[in-house]
C-alpha positions, 0 to 999 in steps of 0.5 A, spaced: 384 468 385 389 463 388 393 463 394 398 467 394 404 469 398 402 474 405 406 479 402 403 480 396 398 486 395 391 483 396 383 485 397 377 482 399 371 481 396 366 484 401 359 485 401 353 486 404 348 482 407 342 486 404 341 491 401 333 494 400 329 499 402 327 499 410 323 493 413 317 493 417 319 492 423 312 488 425 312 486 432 319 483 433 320 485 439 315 481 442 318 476 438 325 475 441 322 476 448 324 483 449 317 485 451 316 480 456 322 482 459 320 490 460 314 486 462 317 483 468 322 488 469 319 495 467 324 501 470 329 495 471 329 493 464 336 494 462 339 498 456 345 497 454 348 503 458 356 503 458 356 498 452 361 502 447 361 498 442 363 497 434 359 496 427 363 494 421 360 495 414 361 494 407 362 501 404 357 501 399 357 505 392 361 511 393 364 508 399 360 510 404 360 506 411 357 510 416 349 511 418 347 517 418 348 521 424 342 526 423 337 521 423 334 522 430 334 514 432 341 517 434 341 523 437 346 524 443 350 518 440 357 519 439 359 516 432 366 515 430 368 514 424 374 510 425 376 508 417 375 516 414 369 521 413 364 518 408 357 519 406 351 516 410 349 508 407 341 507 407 344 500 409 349 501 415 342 506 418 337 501 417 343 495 422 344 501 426 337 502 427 336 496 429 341 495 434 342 502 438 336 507 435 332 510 441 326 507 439 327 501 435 332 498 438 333 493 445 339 497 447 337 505 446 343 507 451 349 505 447 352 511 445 359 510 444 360 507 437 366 505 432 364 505 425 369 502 421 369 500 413 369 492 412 375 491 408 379 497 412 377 492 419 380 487 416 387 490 414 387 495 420 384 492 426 386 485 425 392 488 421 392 483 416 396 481 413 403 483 417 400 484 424 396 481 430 390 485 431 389 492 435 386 492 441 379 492 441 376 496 447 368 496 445 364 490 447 360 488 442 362 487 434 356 487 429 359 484 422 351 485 416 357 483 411 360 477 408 366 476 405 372 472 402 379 474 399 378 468 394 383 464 398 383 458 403 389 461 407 388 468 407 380 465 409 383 461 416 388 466 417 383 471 417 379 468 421 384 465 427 385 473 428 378 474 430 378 468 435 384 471 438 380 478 438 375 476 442 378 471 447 384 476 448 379 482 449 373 479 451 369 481 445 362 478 443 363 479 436 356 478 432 356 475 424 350 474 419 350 468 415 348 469 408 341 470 406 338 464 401 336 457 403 342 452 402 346 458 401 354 456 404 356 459 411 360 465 408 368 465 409 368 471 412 366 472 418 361 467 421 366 460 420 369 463 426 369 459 433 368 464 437 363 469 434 356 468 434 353 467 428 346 469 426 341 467 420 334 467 420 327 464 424 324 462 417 331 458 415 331 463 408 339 463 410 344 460 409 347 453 413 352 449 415 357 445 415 363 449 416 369 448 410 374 451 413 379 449 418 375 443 421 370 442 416 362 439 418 361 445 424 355 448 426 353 454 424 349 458 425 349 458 432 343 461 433 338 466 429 331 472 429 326 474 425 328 478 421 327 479 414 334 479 411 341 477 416 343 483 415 338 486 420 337 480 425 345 480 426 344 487 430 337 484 433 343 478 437 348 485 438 343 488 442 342 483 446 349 481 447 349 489 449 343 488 455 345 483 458 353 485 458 350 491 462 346 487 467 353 482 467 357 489 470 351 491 474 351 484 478 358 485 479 360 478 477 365 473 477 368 479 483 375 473 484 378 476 476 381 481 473 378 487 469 381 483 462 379 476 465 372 478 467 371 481 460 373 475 457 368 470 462 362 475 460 364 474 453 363 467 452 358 468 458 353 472 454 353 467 449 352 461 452 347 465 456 343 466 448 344 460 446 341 457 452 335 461 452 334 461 444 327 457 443 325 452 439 317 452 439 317 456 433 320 450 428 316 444 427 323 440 425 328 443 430 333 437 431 340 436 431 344 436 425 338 436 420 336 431 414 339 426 419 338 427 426 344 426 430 341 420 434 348 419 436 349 428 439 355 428 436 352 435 432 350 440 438 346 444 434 341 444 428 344 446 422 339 451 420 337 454 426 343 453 431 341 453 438 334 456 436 331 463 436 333 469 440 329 470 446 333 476 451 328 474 457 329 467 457 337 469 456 337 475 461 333 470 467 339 465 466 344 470 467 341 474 472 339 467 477 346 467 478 352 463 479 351 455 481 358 452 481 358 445 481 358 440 486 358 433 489 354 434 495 349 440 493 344 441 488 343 447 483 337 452 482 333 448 476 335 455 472 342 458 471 350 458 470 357 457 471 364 459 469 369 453 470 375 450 468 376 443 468 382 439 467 384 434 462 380 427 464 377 431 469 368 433 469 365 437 473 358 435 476 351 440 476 346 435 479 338 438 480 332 435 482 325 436 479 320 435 484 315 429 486 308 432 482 311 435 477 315 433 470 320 437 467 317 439 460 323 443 457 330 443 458 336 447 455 343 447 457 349 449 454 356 449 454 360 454 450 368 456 451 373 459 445 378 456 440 384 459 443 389 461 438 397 463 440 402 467 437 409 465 436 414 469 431 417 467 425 419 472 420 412 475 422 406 473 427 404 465 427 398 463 429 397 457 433 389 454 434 388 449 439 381 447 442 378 443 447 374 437 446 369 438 451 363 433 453 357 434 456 353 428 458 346 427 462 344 422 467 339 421 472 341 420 479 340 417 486 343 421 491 350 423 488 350 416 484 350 416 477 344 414 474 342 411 467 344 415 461 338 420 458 342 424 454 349 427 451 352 432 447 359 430 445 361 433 438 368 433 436 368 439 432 364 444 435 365 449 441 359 448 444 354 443 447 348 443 447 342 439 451 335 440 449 329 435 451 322 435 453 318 431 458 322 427 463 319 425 469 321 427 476 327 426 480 334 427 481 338 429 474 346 430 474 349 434 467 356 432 467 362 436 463 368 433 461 375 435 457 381 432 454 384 438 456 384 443 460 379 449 459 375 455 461 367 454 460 361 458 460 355 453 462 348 455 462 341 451 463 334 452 463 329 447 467 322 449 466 317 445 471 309 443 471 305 440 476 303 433 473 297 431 472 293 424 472 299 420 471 302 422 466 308 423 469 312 427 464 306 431 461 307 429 454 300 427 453 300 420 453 301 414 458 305 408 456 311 404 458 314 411 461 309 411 466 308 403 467 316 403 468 316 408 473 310 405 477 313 397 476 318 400 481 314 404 485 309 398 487 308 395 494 302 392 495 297 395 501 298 397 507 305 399 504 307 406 505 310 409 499 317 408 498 320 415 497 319 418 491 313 413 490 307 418 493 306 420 486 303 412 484 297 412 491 292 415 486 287 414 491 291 416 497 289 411 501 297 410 504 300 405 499 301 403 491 297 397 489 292 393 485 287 399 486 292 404 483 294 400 478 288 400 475 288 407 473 294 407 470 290 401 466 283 404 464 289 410 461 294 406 458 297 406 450 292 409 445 286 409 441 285 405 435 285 412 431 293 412 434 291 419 439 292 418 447 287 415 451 286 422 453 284 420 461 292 422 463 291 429 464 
């Protein structure tokens, strides 16, 4: 259907996700960490108690939208019909089920819901194609439906109008992609900038690049173990739903307002698990994907996003508190900040990783919100405009910058994003630079291990890491170490010499069969 004039009477194609009898529902819980959260946590563990939230479907056959409120995994809970009475949907009960069942869900104390049917939410609360969205004042959207109205214009209106929702009403909204390996990113709702865009832990769901707007983004951002997107979608509400709960208990961000606190924990939240997403479960994450971004101008792979959901991970991020940045003090290895930064300006988080360890992972990422601007022509205009925000890492000696060691620095994305194993000891800073001002959410996640032997990041080889490092660390004997040097005195005889350097030789490079020497660790 070509474009058309906004006046004109136009529906969307709206479909769902999946449409087939009810999964198994295996063991996905542990899976996305949640049972290594109840494990830690026990009583403690948050529920989403206070959460309201909303769930838009696509009406199946007959018009049906709404879960069925008589099945048990919703008993007590309040069910609005926000688009009219309609017969239960197998498909609506399956997406709730798994977001805010008693039983089968990470967030059981959700009971305040609005359902809307989809092509009802987009015409009355986004209030296309006349109007600026209603107000939302739920938390958390779930969107287990794909969509289009078969025209670019009305597309990127479209999804101009979700952005604005969600950085005005500070809203996490939740999309699924499509599913099937290859398939294109869907138009409506996942393109949007400030959403978080679900696919599937296998990779049969659909991948970026974005066409819209500015072609060649990332999505989707992060994805669960789910067997269609449909369900893995309100796998990622649920856990947005948690750690909204655990947000509002620790009363954070106090300084703000009610509305702009909203808002930071928004985009808090999502920084928060795409940060804690795990990548273990792929033997090719990378940035970008058939050709890695050598370069980090792609923040994300193209078929995993961030990674897969991990609430445990995400959750102790958040609840390890804020680390403002700083030139004369030094972040805990995990947490978050919400910032702004001016054009031209950065923002520095410096951290040390201690002498005897390595650090064997790190994940940091910044997000932050398109911004969109109504101003008024005969009707609502819509004006976006988004920072381009960098993120580069840096070894450090005090508070100088050191050599570069990694960088993030997409021109088309709404994140950043740094992900790497194996770095030595020692001083580390992340920097964030803007060419206009913005508000950010930052987070990051430094998991630390004793070294071993000297294998000094613990990547189970010794080669020119290790000789690099003990090059400046050696003295001669009768010297003492020099500081941060006591790693290398292998026979702790007081000094780093000749002595110690043979055991860096008896274990350095690798055998003739390609394998390490195996005596580092």
């Amino acid at each position: 259907m070509p474009d058309g004039a906004m006046n004109r009477r136009r529906w969307p194609a709206v479909f769902v996700l999946a449409a087939l009898a009810r999964p198994s529902y295996g063991d996905w819980k542990s899976d996305v960490g949640y049972t290594a959260l109840r494990a830690r946590l026990q009583e403690a563990t948050p529920t989403g108690a206070n959460v309201a939230v909303t769930q838009v479907e696509a009406a199946a056959s007959g018009g049906a939208y709404l879960p069925d409120r008589t099945n048990p995994q919703f008993a007590g809970k309040t069910i609005q019909s926000r688009s009219g009475e309609s017969g239960a949907s197998s498909h609506a009960t399956t997406v709730a089920a798994y977001w805010y069942g008693l039983t089968e869900s990470l967030a059981p104390a959700v009971n305040q819901i609005d359902a809307w049917a989809a092509t009802a939410w987009l015409q009355e609360a986004l209030n296309f194609p006349a109007g600026v969205p209603i107000a939302e004042t739920r938390r958390v959207q779930n969107h287990s439906w794909v969509g289009t109205w078969q025209s670019s214009t009305y597309d990127t209106l479209t999804l101009r109008r979700v952005d604005l929702l969600v950085e005005r009403d500070g809203v996490v909204v939740v999309a699924g992609v499509n599913n099937g390996a290859g398939s294109a990113i869907p138009r409506l709702i996942a393109h949007a900038y400030n959403v978080l865009s679900v696919g599937l832990t296998s990779g049969a769901s659909s991948y970026g690049p974005t066409v819209l707007e500015m072609a060649g983004r990332v999505k989707p951002d992060l994805v669960a173990p789910a067997g269609q997107t449909s369900w893995a979608a309100p796998m990622v509400a649920s856990a947005s739903a948690l750690l909204l709960e655990s947000a509002d208990s620790a009363g954070i961000l106090p300084e703000m307002s009610a509305n702009q606190r909203r808002a930071a924990e928004a985009v808090l939240v999502k920084s928060c698990l795409m940060a804690g997403a795990t990548k273990d479960e792929f033997v090719d994450w990378r940035r970008g994907f058939a050709s890695p971004s050598a370069d980090g101008s792609v923040p994300l792979d193209y078929r995993y996003g961030a990674g897969e959901l991990n609430v445990d991970n995400s959750h102790r991020i958040l609840t390890a508190g804020r680390q403002p940045a700083s030139t004369a003090a030094r972040v805990a290895l995990t947490g978050w900040d919400y910032e702004s930064v001016g054009a031209g300006a950065s923002r520095s988080y410096y951290f040390d990783v201690p002498e005897f360890h390595y650090l064997q992972q790190l994940s940091i990422l910044v997000a932050w919100n398109r911004r969109v601007a109504v101003s008024y022509a005969g009707g609502p205009v819509f004006n976006p405009s988004l920072a381009n925000i960098d993120m580069h890492l840096y070894r450090s000696d005090g508070w100088a910058l050191g050599p570069l060691v990694d960088r993030s620095v997409s021109a088309l994305d709404n994140v950043e994003h740094i992900y790497l194993r194996h770095l030595p000891a020692g001083g580390y800073v992340f920097r964030i630079t803007s060419d206009a001002t913005a508000s950010y959410a930052v987070a990051w996640d430094a998991r630390v291990s004793a070294a071993v032997g000297v294998d000094i990041n613990g990547d189970g080889r010794v080669n020119g890491t290790e000789l690099e490092a003990f090059t400046a660390c050696a003295a001669g004997p009768g010297i003492a170490p020099l500081p941060g040097c006591a790693f290398w005195d292998t026979d702790r005889d007081g000094d780093v010499d000749q002595s110690d350097f043979g055991k860096l030789q008896a274990c350095f490079g690798d055998k003739p069969d390609g394998s390490p020497m195996g005596c580092g660790s």
